[in-house]
N, C-alpha and C positions, 0 to 999 in steps of 0.2 A: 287660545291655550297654547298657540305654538304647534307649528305643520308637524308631520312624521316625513324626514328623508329619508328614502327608502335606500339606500346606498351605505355602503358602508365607513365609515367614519377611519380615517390612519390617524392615529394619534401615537405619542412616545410617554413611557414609563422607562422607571427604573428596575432593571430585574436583572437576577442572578441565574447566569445559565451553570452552575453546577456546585459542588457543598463546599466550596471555600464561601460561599454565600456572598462574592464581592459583587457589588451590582454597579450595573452602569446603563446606560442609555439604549433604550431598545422601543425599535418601531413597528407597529402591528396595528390591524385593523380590530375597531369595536365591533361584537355583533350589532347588527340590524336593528332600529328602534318597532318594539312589539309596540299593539294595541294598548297595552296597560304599564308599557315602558317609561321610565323616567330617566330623561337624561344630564348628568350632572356635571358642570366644571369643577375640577374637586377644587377648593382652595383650600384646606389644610388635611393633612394624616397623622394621626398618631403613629408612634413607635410602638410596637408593644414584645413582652418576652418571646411569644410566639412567633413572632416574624424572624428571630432566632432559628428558635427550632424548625423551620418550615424550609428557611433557606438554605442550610446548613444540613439535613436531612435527618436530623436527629430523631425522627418519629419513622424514617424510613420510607417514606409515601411522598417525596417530595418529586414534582414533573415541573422541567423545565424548558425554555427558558421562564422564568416567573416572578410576574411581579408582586411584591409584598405588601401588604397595606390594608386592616381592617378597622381604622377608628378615622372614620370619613367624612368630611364636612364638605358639600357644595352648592351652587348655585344653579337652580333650574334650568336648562337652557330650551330644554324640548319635552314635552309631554307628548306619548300616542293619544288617541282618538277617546276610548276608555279610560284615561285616567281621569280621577275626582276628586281626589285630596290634595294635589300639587297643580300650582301654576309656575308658568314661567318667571323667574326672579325671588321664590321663596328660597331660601335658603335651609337645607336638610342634611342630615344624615343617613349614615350607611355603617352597617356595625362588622359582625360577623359570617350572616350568612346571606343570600341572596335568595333562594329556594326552598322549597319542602313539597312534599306532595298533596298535604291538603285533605289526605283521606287516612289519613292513620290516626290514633287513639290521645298522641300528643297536639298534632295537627290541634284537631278537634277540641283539643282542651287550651289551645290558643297559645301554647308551650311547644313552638314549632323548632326549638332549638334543642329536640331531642328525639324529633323524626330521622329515621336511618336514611331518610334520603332525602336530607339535608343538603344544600349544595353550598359551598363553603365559597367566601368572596374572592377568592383564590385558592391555587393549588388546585382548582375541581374544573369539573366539564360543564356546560351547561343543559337545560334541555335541546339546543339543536344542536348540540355537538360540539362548537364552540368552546377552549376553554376559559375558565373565568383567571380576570386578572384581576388586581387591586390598585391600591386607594393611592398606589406613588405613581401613580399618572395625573395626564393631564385631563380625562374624564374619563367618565365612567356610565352604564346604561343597568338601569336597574326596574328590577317589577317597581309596582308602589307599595305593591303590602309588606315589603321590607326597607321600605323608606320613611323616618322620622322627621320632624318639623322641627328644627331648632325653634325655643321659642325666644320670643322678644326677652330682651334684658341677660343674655346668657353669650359673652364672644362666642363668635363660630371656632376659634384656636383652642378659648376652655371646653367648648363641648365635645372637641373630639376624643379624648380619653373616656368622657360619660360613658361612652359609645360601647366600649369594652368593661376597662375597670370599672368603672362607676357601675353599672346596672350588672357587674359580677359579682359584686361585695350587696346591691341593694336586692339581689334576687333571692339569695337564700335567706337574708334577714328577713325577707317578708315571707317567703313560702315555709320556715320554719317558726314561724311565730316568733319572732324574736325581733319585735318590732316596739316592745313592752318599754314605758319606761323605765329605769334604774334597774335594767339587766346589767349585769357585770360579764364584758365582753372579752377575748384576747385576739389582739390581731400579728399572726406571728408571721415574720418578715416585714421590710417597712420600703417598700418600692412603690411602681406604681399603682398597683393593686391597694398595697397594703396601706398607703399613704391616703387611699380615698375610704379604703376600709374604716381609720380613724377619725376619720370627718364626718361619712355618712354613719356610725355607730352614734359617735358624740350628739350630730342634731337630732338622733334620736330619743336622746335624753339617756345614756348609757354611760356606766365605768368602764373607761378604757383604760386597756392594759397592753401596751405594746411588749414583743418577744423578742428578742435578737439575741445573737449569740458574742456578740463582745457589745461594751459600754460605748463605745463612739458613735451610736446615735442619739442617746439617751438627749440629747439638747435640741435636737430637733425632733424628735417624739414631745417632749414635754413641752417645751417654748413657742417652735413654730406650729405645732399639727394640736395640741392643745390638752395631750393623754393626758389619762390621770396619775400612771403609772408606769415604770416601765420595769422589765423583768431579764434579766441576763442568764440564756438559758446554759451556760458551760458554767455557772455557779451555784453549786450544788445548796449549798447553803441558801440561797434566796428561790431556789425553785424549791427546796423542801420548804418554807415558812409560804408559800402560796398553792402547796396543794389547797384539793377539795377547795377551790373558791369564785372560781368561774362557770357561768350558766352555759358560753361557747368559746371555740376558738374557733377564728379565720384563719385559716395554714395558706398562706401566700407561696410556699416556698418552694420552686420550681425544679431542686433538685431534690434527689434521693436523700433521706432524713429521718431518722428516727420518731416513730409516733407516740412511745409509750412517755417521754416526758414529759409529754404536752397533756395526754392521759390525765394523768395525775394530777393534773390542773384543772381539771374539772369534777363540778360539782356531781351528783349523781342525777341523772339523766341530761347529763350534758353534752353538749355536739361540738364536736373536731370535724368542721365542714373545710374537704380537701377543694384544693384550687389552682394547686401550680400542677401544669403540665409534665407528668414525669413518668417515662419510659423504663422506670425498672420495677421491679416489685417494691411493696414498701412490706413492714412485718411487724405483728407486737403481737404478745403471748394473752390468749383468752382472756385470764382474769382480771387484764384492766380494764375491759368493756364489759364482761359479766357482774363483777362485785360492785358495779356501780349504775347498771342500764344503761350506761353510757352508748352514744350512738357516733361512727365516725363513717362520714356518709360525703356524699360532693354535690358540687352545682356547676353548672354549666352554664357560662355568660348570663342571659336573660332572655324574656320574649318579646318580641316587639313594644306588644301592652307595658311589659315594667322597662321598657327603653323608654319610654314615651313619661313611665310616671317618673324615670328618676330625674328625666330631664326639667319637670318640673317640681322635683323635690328640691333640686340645684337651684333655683330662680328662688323658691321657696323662701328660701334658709339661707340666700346668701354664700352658696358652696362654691368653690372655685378649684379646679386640682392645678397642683403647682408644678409647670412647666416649665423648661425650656423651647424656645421655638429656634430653629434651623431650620438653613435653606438646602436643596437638593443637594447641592456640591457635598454637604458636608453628612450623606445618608451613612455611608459606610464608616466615618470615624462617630457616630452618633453609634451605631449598632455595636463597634469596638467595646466604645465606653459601658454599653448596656450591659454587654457581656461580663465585665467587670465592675457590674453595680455602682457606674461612676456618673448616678445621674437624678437629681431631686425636683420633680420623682419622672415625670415622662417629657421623651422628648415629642414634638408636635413639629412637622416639618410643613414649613410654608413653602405648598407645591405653586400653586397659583404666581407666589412673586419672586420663582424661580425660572419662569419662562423656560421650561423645559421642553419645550415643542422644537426651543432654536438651536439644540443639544441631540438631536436627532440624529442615528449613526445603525 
């Protein structure tokens, strides 16, 4: 299965030592491979909104120096003594969090992504004190029980988005029942979220209805993601002709935003399930959730369990999320563009054949 070096591993990532969020080459040691540790070469990371907000300190919580990175594809190179699910040379994942405790109520109900002492794949401490770093290095050491199998038939480059978006859009569609066919869906924002949003709705067998606030995506909603419909929300006139007609919305949308006209788009007992990360209050007046039982409620990434199913809902169904890949060099004008939504839909940075170890500083 591959020894445990008891020694601590110096390896280099990329990380931002403070909220200009500009990263660059930084060297530090892995903790120590545990008993039940898996240790991985990362070869690819996703980008995602949140590595935004985390570098840049927009939530407030941000500790530095730190490396970013939670949609994580590697190669096994070392198992501890106790591991059982991984060998050396499978190829896995590593999503959002690394920890939980294992004894609280979500723990328990296998939805470890909503224990308060969750430890987050970066930005956090670990249990020995160590902080945790992310997925823009050159490896990584992880429990097992937060480690997924890519499986056969799925690039390790498409799978790293699954990793976040994909199992954030397939987790409340399943934990809300909303899994039915010929539900009539909205998925509002059209990034990288909201772009798998469209994919895994549709193999559901679902009317999709993408949301945007100007017409310049309507061609790639319609043509290349394959909606049914699309809806331009600063057009009053086509949001009044689509009230009362949707069962949900997906709210992709990571800034502060009006809820009540999305409201209005749903049927009666309909769900506005929130998802984008957003630091201010959001606000709508009682009776567009009262006159209709309406429910506007959120989800949180996923659990390992639904990491695992969407990976093979993906294989399933022929799913692919549509990427750009980049190499290290080019992390910080990739996050630029994120910032200004200039990007269909996620970028995936190929760590591995950026030989970042020789960039060491």
């Amino acid at each position: 299965m591959g020894s445990v070096d008891a020694s601590e591993k110096t390896i280099t990532g990329w990380a931002a030592r403070d909220t200009t969020g500009h990263l660059s080459p930084y060297t530090y040691n892995l903790r120590r491979t545990g008993a039940e540790d898996v240790v991985l070469k990362v070869l690819y990371c996703g980008i995602c909104h949140t590595d935004l907000h985390q570098t840049k300190n927009h939530l407030g919580a941000s500790k530095y120096p730190m490396v970013p990175g939670h949609e994580v594809v590697g190669e096994v190179v070392e198992v501890g003594p106790e591991v059982s699910k991984y060998s050396v040379g499978d190829v896995v994942g590593v999503g959002v969090i690394v920890g939980c405790c294992r004894d609280c109520r979500p723990c328990k109900a296998n939805v470890e992504q909503y224990c308060n002492k969750k430890i987050w794949s970066y930005n956090d401490v670990y249990t020995d004190g160590k902080p945790t770093q992310g997925g823009f290095a050159s490896s990584m050491v992880v429990d097992q029980k937060f480690v997924v199998k890519i499986p056969a038939g799925l690039a390790p480059e498409q799978a790293a988005p699954l990793l976040c978006a994909g199992v954030t859009v397939y987790s409340p569609l399943k934990h809300f029942g909303l899994m039915t066919p010929g539900l009539r869906g909205g998925i509002l924002g059209l990034g990288g979220v909201g772009h798998m949003g469209v994919k895994v709705a549709k193999s559901m067998g679902h009317h999709v209805t993408v949301i945007s606030s100007s017409d310049k995506k309507r061609a790639e909603a319609m043509d290349d993601l394959g909606a049914d419909a699309y809806l331009v929300s600063s057009d009053e006139a086509q949001m009044a002709a689509a009230m009362d007609s949707l069962d949900y919305i997906i709210d992709t949308v990571p800034v502060k935003h009006p809820l009540e006209p999305y409201l209005a788009l749903l049927k009666m007992d309909g769900k506005l399930v929130l998802m984008g990360v957003i630091g201010e209050p959001l606000s709508f007046v009682s009776p567009m959730v009262m006159l209709g039982r309406k429910t506007i409620t959120g989800s949180f990434i996923g659990s390992i369990e639904e990491t695992e199913e969407v990976l093979r809902f993906c294989v399933e169904k022929g799913l692919t999320s549509q990427i750009e890949v980049v190499k290290m060099d080019y992390l910080n004008q990739a996050l630029e563009r994120l910032e200004r939504n200039d990007v269909r839909y996620r970028f995936v940075v190929d760590v591995a054949g950026s030989n970042i170890d020789d960039t060491a500083a």
